[in-house]
C-alpha positions as CSV (number, residue, x, y, z in Angstrom):
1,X,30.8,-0.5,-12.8
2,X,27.5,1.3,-12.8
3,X,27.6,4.4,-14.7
4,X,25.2,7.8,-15.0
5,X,25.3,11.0,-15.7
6,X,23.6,13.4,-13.1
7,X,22.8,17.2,-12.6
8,X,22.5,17.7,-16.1
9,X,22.3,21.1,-17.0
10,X,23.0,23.2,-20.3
11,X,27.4,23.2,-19.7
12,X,27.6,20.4,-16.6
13,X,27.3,17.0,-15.6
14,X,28.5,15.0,-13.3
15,X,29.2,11.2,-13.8
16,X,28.4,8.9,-10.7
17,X,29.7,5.2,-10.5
18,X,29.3,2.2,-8.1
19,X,32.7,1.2,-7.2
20,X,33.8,-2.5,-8.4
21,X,34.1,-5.1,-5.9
22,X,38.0,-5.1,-5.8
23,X,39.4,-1.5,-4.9
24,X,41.3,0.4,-7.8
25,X,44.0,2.6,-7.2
26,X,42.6,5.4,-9.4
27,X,40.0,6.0,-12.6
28,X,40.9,6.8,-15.7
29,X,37.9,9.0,-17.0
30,X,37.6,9.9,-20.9
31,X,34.5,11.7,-22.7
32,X,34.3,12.6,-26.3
33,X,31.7,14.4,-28.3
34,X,32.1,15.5,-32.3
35,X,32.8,18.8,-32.3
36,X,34.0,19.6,-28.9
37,X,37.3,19.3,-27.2
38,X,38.3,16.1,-25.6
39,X,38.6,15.2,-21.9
40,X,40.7,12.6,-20.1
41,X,41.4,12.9,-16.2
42,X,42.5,10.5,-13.2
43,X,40.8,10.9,-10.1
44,X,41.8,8.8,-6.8
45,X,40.3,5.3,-6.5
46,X,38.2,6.5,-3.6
47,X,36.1,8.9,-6.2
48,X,32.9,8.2,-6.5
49,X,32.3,10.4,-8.9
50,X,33.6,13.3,-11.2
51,X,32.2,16.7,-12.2
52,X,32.2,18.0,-16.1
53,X,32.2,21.7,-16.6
54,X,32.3,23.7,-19.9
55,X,30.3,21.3,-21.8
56,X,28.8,22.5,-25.1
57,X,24.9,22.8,-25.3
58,X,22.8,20.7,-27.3
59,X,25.5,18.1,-27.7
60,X,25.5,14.2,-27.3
61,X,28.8,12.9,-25.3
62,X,30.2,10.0,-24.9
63,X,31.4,9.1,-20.9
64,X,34.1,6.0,-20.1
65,X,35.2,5.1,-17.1
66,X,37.7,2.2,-16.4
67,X,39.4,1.2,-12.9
68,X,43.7,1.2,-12.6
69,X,44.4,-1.9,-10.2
70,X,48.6,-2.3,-10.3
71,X,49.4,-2.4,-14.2
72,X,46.0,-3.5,-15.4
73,X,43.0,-2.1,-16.2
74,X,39.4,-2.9,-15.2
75,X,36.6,-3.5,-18.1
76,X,35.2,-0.1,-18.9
77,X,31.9,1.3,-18.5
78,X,30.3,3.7,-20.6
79,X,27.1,5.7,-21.6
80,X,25.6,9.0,-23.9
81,X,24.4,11.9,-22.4
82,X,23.2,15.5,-23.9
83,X,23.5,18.0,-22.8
84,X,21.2,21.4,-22.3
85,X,17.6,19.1,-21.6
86,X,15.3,21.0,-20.0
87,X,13.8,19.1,-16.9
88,X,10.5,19.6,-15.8
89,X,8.8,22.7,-13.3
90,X,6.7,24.3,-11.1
91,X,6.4,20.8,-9.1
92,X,3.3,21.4,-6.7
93,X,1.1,19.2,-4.1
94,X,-2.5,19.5,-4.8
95,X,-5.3,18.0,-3.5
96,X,-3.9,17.1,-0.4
97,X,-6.2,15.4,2.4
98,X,-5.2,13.4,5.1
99,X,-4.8,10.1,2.8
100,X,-3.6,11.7,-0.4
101,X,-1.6,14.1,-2.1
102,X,-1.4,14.9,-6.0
103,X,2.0,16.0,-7.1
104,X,1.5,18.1,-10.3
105,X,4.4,19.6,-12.7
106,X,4.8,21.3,-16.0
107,X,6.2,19.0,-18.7
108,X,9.5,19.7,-20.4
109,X,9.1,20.8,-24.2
110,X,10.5,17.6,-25.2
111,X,9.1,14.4,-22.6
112,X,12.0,12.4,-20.9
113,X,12.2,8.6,-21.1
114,X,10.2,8.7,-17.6
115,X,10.9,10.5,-14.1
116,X,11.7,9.2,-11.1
117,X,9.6,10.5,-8.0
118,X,10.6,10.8,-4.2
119,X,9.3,11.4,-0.9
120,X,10.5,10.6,2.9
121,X,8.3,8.6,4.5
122,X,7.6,8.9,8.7
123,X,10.2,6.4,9.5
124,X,12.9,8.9,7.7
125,X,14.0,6.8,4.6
126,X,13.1,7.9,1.3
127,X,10.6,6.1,-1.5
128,X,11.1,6.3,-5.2
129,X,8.7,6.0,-7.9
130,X,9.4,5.5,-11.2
131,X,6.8,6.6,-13.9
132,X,6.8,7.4,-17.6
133,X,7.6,10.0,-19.2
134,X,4.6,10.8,-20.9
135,X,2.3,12.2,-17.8
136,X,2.1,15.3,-15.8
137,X,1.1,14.3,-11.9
138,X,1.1,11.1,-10.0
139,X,-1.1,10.7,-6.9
140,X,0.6,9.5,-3.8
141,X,-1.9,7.5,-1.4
142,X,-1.8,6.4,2.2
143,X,1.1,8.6,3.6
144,X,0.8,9.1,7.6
145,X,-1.4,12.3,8.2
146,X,0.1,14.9,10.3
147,X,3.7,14.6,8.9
148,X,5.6,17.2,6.7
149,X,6.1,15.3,3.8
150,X,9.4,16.5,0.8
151,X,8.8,15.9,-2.6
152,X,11.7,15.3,-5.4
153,X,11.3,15.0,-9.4
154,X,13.3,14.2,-11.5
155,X,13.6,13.6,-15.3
156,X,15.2,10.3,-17.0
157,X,17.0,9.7,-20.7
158,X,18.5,6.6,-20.4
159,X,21.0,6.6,-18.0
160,X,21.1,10.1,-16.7
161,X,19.1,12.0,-14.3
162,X,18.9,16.0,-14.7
163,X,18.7,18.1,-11.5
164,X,15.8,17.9,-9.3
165,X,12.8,20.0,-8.4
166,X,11.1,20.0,-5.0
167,X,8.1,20.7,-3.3
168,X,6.8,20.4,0.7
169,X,3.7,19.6,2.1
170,X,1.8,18.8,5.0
171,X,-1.5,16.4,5.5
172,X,-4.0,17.5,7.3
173,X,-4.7,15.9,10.7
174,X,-7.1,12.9,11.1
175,X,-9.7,12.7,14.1
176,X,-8.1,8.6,14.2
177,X,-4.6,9.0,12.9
178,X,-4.6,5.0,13.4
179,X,-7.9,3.9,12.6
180,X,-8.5,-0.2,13.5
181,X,-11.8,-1.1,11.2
182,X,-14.2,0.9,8.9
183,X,-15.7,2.3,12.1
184,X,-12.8,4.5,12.9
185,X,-11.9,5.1,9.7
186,X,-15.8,6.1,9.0
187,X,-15.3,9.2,11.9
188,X,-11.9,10.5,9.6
189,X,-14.8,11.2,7.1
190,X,-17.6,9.3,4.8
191,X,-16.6,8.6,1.2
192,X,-17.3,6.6,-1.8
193,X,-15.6,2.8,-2.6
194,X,-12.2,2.7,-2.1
195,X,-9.1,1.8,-0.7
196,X,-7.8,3.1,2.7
197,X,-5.2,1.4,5.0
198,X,-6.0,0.8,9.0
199,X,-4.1,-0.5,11.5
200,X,-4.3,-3.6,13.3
201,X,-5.0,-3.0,16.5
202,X,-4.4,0.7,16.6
203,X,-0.5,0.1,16.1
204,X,1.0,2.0,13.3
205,X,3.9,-0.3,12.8
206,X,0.8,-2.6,11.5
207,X,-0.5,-1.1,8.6
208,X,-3.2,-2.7,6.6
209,X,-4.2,-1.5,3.0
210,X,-7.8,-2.9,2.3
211,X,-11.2,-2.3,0.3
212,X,-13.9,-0.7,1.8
213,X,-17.1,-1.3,0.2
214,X,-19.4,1.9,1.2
215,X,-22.5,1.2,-1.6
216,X,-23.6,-2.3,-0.5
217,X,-27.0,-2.4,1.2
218,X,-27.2,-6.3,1.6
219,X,-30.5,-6.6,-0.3
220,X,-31.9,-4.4,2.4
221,X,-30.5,-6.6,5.5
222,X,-27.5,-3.7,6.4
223,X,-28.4,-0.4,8.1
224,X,-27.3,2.8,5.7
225,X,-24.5,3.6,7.9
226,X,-22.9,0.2,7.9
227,X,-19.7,-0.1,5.6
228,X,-18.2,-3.4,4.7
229,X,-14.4,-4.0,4.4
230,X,-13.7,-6.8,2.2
231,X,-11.7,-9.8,2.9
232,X,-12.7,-12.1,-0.5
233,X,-13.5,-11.6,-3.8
234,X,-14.2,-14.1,-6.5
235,X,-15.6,-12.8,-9.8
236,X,-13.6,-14.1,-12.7
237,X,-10.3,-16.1,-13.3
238,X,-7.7,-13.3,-12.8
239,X,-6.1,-14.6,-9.8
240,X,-5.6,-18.2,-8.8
241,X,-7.3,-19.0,-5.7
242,X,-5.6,-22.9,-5.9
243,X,-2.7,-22.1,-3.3
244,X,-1.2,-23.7,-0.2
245,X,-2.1,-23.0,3.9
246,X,0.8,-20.4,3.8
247,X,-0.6,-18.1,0.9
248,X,-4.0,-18.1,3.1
249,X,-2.2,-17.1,5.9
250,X,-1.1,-14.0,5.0
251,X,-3.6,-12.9,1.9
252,X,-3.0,-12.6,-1.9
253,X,-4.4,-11.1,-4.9
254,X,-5.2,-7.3,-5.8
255,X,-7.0,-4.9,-3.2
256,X,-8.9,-3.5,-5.8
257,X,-9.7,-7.2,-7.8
258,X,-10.1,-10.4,-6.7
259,X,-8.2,-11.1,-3.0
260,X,-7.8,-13.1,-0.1
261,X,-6.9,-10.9,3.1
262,X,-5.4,-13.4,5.0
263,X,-6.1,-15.7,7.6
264,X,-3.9,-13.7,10.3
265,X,-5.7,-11.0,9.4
266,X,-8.6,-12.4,9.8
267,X,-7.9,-13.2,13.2
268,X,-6.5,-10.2,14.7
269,X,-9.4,-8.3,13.3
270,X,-12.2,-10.5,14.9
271,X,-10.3,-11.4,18.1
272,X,-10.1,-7.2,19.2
273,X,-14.0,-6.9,18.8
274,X,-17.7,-7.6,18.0
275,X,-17.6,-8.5,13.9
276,X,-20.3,-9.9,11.6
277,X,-20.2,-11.4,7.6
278,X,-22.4,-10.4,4.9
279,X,-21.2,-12.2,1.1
280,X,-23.3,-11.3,-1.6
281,X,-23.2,-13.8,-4.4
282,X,-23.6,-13.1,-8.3
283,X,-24.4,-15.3,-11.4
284,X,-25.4,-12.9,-14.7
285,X,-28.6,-11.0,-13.5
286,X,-29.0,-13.0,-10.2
287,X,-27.9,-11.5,-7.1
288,X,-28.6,-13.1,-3.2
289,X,-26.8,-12.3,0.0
290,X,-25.8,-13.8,3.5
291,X,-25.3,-12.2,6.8
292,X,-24.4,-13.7,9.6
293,X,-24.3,-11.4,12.7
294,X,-21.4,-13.0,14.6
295,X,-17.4,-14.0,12.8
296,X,-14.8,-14.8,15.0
297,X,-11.7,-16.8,13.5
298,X,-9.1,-18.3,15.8
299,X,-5.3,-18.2,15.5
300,X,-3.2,-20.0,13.9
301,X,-2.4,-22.6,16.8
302,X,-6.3,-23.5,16.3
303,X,-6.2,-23.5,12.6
304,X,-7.7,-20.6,12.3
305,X,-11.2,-22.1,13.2
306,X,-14.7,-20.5,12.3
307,X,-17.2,-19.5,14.6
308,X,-20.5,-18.0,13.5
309,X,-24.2,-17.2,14.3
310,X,-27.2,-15.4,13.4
311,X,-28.0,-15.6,9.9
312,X,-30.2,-14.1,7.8
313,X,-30.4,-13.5,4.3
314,X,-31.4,-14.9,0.6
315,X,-28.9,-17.4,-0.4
316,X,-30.1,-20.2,2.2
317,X,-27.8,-20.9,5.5
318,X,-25.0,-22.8,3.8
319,X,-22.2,-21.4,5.8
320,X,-23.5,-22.7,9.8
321,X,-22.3,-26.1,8.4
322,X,-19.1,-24.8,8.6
323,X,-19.4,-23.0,12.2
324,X,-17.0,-24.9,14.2
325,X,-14.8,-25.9,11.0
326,X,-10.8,-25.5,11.1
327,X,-9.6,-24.4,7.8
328,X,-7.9,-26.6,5.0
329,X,-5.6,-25.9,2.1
330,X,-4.3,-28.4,-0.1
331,X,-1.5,-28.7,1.6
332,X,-2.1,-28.5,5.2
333,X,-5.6,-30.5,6.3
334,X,-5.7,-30.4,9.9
335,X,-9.0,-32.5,9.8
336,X,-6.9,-35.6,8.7
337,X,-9.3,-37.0,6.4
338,X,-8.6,-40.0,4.6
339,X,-9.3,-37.8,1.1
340,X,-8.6,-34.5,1.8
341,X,-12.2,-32.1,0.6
342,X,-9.4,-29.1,0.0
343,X,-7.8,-31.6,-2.7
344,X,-11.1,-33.0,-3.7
345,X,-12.3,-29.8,-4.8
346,X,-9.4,-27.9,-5.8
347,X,-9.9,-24.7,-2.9
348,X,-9.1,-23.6,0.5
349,X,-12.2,-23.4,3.4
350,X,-13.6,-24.1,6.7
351,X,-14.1,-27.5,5.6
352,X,-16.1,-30.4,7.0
353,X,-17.4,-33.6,5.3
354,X,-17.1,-31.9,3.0
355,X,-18.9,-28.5,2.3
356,X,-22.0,-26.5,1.7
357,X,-20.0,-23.3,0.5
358,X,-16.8,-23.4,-1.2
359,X,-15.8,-19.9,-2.4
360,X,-12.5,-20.5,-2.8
361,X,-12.9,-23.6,-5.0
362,X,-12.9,-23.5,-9.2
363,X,-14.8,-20.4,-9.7
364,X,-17.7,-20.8,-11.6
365,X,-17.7,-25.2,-11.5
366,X,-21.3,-26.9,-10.6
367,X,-19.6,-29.8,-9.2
368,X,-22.1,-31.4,-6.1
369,X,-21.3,-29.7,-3.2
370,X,-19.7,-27.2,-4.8
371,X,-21.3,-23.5,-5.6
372,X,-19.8,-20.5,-7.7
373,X,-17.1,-18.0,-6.5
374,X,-18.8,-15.2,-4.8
375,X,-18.6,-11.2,-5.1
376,X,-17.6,-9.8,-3.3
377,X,-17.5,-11.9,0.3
378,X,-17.3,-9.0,3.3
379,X,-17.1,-8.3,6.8
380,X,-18.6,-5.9,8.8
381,X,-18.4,-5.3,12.7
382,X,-18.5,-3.1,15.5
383,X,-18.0,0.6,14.3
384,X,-16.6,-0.9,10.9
């Protein structure tokens, strides 16, 4: 049986248990402390849970609670509490825009173990954060704009929670409340290098929390007002990039570091409009770029095949080669090569006898055909 203590205040608790998986006719509840008057009680095997009032301030107890099934008794389960800890205050929203809000509170004299934050999301359920104990504000991103939004604190030791403070806010509006690329998001309002979520497609149920890249120029090749969203990055050996067809499916890595969106992604992106690919590549001081002003991958029941066009850039056209390709992972290689390239050289691409870009292979190996991870590796469209 789970145990807490809850509602702690300076003379009351209340202990909270998970029942066992066998019912009990009734609990038998003891708590002890030095210097304070024993308790022992029987509440009804239905209980839940059982209040504690007249507690002495400042005082560690001791809580046990054990199940009564017939003659026998159930293994007990116990845990300390103090009494009279001050939990924090003045819990406050600030900063709130239409894709952020900044909780802010006033630290007890003496900091908690941690505190655990909540909020109710649109769909009506509740998410909880947990964060040390140590800080004073925790910002809350990519919440739905528009929605009046409850926030709950409360402060940890060990195994008990004292009573809550709330706060209410609302976001602002958006002009897009659903924006579907960097284009729509772009009219909700310019910004620096960040992430954001959109939605595929304009539905909501189809959130999709990416990087939009708002500094990169191209070398010069990319109007000022055009914003890249990036689908690939490849810059050191933080995440492995040596997965099978099913991890390229549906994206890994960090939104923030190096990542893979995701093949599906991919697709239902450039199959609802008019997309282009820029990659900039990096070795020490030496930076080049691609752009290619057409990107279209297929579904899945095509192998999510590449289609491009129209490059221009400094890097020299190595990706047309691949225009046309299906793509390969090393364990799925719909080209059915006698020696799959995906194996051969230990990544996951539009591959074709075998390549002339390889971004997802060994970062940083000079094997022939075979060039350095790129970063970051983009795309940019219509509006985005």
């Amino acid at each position: 049986t789970q145990l807490r203590a809850l509602n702690l205040t300076e003379g009351f608790a209340v202990l909270h248990w998970k029942p066992p998986q066998n019912p009990v006719d009734t609990y038998d509840v003891q708590v002890t402390a030095a210097g304070a008057p024993p308790l022992q009680a029987e509440t009804p095997g239905s209980a839940v849970d059982y209040p504690l009032h007249d507690l002495v301030l400042h005082t560690n107890y001791t809580a046990t609670v054990r199940g009564l099934r017939g003659p026998n008794l159930t293994s007990p389960a116990t845990i300390t509490f103090t009494t009279g800890l001050e939990a924090p205050r003045d819990l406050e929203a600030k900063e709130v825009t239409p894709r952020m809000a900044l909780p802010t509170w006033t630290e007890p004299q003496v900091w908690p173990a941690g505190y655990l934050l909540s909020f109710n999301t649109p769909g009506g359920e509740t998410q909880e954060i947990l964060l040390p104990g140590g800080i004073t504000t925790h910002q809350i991103l990519s919440l739905f704009p528009s929605t009046p939004k409850n926030a709950r604190l409360q402060a940890t030791w060990e195994q008990s929670l004292l009573p809550p403070v709330s706060t209410s806010f609302t976001r602002s509006g958006l002009r897009i409340p659903f924006p579907r690329d960097c284009g729509e998001e772009m009219q909700n309002g310019a910004g620096a290098s960040r992430t954001s979520t959109i939605f595929l497609n304009g539905n909501r149920e189809r959130p999709l929390n990416v990087f939009w890249d708002m500094e990169t120029d191209g070398g010069g090749c990319c109007p000022g007002s055009q914003r890249l969203m990036v689908f690939q990055r490849h810059m050191d050996e933080q995440t492995d990039f040596w997965r099978d067809w099913e991890d390229y499916a549906y994206g890994f890595g960090n939104i923030s570091g190096e990542l893979w969106l995701g093949n599906e992604t991919l697709h239902s992106l450039t199959q609802a409009g008019d997309y282009s690919m820029h990659v900039d590549l990096r070795a020490e001081d030496e930076a080049v770029f691609a752009q290619y002003d057409s990107f279209r991958v297929d579904s899945a029941a095509e192998y999510y095949r590449l289609h491009l066009e129209g490059y221009d850039g400094s890097t020299g056209d190595s990706m047309s080669y691949h225009s046309g390709s299906v793509f390969s992972a090393r364990d799925r290689d719909p080209n059915n090569l006698l020696i799959s390239c995906a194996v051969s050289y230990r990544g996951a691409w539009w591959y074709r006898n075998c390549h002339y870009a390889n971004l997802n292979g060994l970062y940083g190996s000079t094997v022939d055909h075979q060039v350095r991870g790129g970063e970051p590796h983009s795309v940019t469209g219509k509006g985005l």
